[in-house]
C-alpha atoms as one frame of an Amber mdcrd trajectory, in Angstrom:
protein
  20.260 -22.446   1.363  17.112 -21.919  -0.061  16.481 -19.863  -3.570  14.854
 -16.949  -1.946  17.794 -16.992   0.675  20.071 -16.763  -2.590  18.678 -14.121
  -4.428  18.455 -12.086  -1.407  22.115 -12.789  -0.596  22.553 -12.173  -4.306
  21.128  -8.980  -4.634  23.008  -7.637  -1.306  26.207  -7.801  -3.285  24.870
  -5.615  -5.884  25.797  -1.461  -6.008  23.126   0.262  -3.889  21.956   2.578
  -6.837  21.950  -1.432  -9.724  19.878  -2.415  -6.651  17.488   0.471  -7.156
  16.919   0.801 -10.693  16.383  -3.198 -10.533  13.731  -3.026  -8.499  12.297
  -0.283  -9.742  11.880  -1.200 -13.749  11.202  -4.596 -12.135   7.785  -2.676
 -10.264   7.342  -0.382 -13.205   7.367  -3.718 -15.654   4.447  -5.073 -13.020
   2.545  -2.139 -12.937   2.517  -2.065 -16.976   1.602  -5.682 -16.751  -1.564
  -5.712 -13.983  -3.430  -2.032 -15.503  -5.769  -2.480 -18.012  -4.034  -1.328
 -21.814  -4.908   1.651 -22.844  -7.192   0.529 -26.201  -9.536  -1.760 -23.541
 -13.310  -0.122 -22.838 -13.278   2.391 -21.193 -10.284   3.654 -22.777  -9.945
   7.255 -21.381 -10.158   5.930 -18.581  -7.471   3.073 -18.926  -5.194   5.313
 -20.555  -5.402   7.771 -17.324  -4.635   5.131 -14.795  -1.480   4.421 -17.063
  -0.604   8.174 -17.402  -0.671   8.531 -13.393   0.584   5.151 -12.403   3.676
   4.498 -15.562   6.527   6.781 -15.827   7.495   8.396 -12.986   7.899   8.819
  -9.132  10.709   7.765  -6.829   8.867   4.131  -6.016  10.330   4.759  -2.613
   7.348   2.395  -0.988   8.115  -0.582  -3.273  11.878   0.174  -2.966  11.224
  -0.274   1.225   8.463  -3.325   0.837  11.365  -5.062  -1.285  14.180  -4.587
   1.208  11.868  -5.338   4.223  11.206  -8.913   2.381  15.106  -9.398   2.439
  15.078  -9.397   5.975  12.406 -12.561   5.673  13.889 -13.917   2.343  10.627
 -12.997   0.743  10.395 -14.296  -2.953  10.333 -11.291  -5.910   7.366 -12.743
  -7.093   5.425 -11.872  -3.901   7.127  -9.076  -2.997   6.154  -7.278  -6.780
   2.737  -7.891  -6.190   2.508  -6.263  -2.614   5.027  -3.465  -4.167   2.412
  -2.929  -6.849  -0.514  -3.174  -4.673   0.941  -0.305  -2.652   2.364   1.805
  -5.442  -1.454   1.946  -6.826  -2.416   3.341  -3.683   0.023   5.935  -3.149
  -0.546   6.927  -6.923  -4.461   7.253  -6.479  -3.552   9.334  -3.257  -1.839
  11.794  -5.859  -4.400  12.041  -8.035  -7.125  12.788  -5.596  -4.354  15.186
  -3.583  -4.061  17.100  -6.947  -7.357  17.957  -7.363  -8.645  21.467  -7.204
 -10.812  20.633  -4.109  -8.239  18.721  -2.303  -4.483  20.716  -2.705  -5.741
  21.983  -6.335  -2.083  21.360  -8.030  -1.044  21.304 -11.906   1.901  19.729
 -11.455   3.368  16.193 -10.629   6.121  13.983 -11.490   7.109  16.420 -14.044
   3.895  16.389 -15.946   0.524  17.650 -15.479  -1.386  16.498 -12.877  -4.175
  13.784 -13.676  -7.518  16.124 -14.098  -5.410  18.757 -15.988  -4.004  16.543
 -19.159  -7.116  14.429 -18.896 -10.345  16.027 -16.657 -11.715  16.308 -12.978
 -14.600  13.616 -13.310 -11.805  11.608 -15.148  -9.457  11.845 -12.165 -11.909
  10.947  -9.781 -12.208   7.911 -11.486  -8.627   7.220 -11.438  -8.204   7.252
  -8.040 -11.442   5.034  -7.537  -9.980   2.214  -9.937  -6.591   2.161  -8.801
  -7.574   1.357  -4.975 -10.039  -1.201  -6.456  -6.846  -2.485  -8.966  -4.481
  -2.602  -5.722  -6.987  -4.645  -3.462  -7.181  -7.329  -6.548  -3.511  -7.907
  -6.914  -3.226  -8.217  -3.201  -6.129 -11.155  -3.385  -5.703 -12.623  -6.209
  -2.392 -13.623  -5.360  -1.669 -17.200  -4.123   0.374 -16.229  -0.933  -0.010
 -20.050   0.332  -1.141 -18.853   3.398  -4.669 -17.706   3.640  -4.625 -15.941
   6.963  -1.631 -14.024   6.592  -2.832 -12.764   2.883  -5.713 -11.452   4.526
  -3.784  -9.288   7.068  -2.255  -8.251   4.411  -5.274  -7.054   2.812  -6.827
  -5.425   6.220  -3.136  -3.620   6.686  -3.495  -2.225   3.447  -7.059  -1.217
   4.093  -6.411   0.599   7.572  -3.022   2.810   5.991  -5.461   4.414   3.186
  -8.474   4.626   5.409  -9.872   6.963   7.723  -7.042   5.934  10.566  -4.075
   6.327   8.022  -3.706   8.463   5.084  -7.314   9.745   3.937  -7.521  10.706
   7.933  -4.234  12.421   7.550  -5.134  14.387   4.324  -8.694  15.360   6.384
  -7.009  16.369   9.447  -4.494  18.578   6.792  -7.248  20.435   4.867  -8.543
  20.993   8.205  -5.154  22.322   9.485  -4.650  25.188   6.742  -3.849  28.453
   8.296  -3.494  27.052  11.819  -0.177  26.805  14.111  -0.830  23.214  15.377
   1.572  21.874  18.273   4.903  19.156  16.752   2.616  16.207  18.663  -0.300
  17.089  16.740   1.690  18.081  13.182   3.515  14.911  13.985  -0.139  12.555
  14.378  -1.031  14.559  10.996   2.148  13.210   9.276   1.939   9.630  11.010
  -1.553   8.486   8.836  -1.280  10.774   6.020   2.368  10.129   4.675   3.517
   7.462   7.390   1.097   4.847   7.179   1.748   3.738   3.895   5.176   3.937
   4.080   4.804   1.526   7.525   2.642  -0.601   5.658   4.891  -0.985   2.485
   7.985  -1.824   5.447   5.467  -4.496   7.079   3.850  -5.988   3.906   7.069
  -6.500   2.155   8.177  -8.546   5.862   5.069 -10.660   5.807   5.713 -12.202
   2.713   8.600 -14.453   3.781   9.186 -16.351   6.865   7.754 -15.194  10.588
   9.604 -12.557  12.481   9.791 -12.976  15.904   7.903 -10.807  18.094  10.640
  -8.376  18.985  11.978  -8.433  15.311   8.760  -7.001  14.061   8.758  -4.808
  17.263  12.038  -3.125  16.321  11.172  -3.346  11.853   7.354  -1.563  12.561
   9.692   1.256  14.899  11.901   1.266  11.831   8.799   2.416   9.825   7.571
   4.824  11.987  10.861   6.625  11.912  11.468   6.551   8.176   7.971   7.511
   7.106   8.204  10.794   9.451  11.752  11.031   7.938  10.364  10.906   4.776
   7.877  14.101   5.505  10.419  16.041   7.348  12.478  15.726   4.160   9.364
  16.857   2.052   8.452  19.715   3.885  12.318  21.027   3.429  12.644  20.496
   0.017   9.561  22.388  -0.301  10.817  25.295   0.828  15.206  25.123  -0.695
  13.954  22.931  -3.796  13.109  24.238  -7.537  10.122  23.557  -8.793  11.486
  21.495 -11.856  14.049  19.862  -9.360  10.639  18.243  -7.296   8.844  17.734
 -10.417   5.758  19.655  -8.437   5.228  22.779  -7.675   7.767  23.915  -4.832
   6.352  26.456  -2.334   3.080  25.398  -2.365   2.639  24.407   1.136   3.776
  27.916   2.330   1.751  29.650   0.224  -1.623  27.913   0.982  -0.686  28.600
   4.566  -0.347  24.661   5.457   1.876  23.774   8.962   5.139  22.041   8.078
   7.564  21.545  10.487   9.666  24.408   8.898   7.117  26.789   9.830   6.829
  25.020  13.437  10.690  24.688  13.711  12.307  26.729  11.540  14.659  25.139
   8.531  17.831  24.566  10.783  16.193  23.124  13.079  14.084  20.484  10.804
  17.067  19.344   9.310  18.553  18.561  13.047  15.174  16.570  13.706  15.686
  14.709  10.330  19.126  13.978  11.343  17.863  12.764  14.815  15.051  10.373
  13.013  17.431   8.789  10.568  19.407   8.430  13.897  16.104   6.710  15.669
  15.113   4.630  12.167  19.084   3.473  11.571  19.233   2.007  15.496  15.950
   0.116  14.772  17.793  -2.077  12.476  20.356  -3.433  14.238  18.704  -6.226
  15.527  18.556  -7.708  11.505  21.999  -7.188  11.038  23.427  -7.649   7.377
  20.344  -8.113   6.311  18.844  -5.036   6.859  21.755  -3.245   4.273  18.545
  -2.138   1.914  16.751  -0.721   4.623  19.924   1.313   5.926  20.433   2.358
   2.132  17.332   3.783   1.731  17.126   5.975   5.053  19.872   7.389   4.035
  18.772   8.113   0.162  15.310   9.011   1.787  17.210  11.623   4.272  19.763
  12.617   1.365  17.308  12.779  -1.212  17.570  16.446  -3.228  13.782  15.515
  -5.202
């Protein structure tokens, strides 16, 4: 048995929420590590990216890109470096979502948003350096295998471009005061929320061994599921969660008028289609067997999840 086989067999016998808090001080340890500290040039700067990135958030993409790599007995050491990578992303998505021309919120994680405690230009700037930071883990990064690294890098690339989640953001501040259709609210949801959550699941696969063909058939379906889970929860919480519950500010999406599938289905009826895609997302997995315990854990925390 080899040492990655091991640790993953190791860390399966560990309490779902030990498992959690593991990896996440383990990610939040990385992320300290690979930012610039706070007293390097330019330090306002530096000492936003910390303030946005340290500190705070679920890590629910690094929690799935580490329990997709147990299905492929993926070492820690690579799967903290794609967790990172993708964690930067999502948190320079926040930043940019928070400003006042994007969803213009105050609020996140608890704390005020980036260009409130620090200042618009500033946040801009952020964002900007945090993509740049997550594309220079991913390559710097001896994967041993040159070609795969660099799907990595173009998966990565296509979930926070214009054909994942900036094209899902656009096609939502297009989408404001509209009634659009569940197959177009669902395409919305698919590259704005669910891309990166897909790419965390397939990133977190790729570095350990080769799945076959159908495996990464049935793991990328998986994904699909859970990151549409993962916005169905959202937009309910949104509307029976308190503010200082979410950490942001609850409500907002009804107020500014934005289609969620409660307005499109009504609440009762978006909890029954969350039920249904943890359903879908859960028989996606059964193929991997034991080894896809992590990956059942967390569609049910991400379906369960009261924040």
């Amino acid at each position: 048995m080899s040492e990655s086989d091991i640790f993953s067999r190791a860390r399966r016998d560990v309490s779902f929420p030990d498992w959690m808090a593991s990896v996440q001080a383990q990610v939040e340890a990385a992320l300290a590590r690979s930012l610039p500290p706070a007293e390097a040039i330019p330090g306002r700067l530096h000492q936003a990216m910390r303030y946005t990135s340290l500190n705070g958030g679920k890590r629910v993409r690094p929690l799935l890109a580490f329990a997709a790599g147990e299905l492929t007995a993926a070492t820690p050491q690579r799967l903290e470096v794609v967790a990172s990578a993708i964690e930067l992303i999502h948190s320079y998505s926040l930043v940019h979502d928070d400003l006042p021309s994007m969803d213009n919120d105050v609020l996140r994680r608890g704390r005020p948003t980036c260009h409130v405690e620090y200042d618009e230009a500033t946040a801009l700037l952020v964002g900007d350096s945090l993509q740049s930071l997550a594309f220079e883990l991913l390559a710097r990064e001896d994967f041993g295998d040159p070609t795969g690294q660099l799907e990595m890098v173009r998966l990565l690339a296509r979930a926070g471009g214009s054909c994942g989640m900036a094209g899902g953001q656009s096609i939502d501040l297009e989408s404001v005061g509209r009634n659009l259709n569940q197959p177009e609210l669902e395409l919305m949801h698919a590259l704005k929320t669910g891309a990166l959550i897909r790419a965390a699941v397939m990133l977190g696969a790729l570095c350990g061994t080769a799945l076959s063909v159908r495996q990464t058939s049935s793991l990328d379906r998986f994904a699909k599921r859970a990151g549409l889970l993962f916005q169905v929860v959202d937009d309910i919480l949104d509307c029976t969660a308190s503010t200082a519950t979410l950490g942001k500010t609850a409500g907002k999406d009804a107020a500014a008028e934005k289609p969620t599938y409660v307005s499109l289905m009504g609440l009762e009826r978006a909890r029954e289609f969350a039920a249904d895609l943890r359903k879908q997302a859960l028989d996606s997995l059964t193929i991997f067997g034991e080894r896809s315990q992590r990956l059942v854990e967390l569609t049910d925390f991400i379906a369960q999840r009261k924040f």
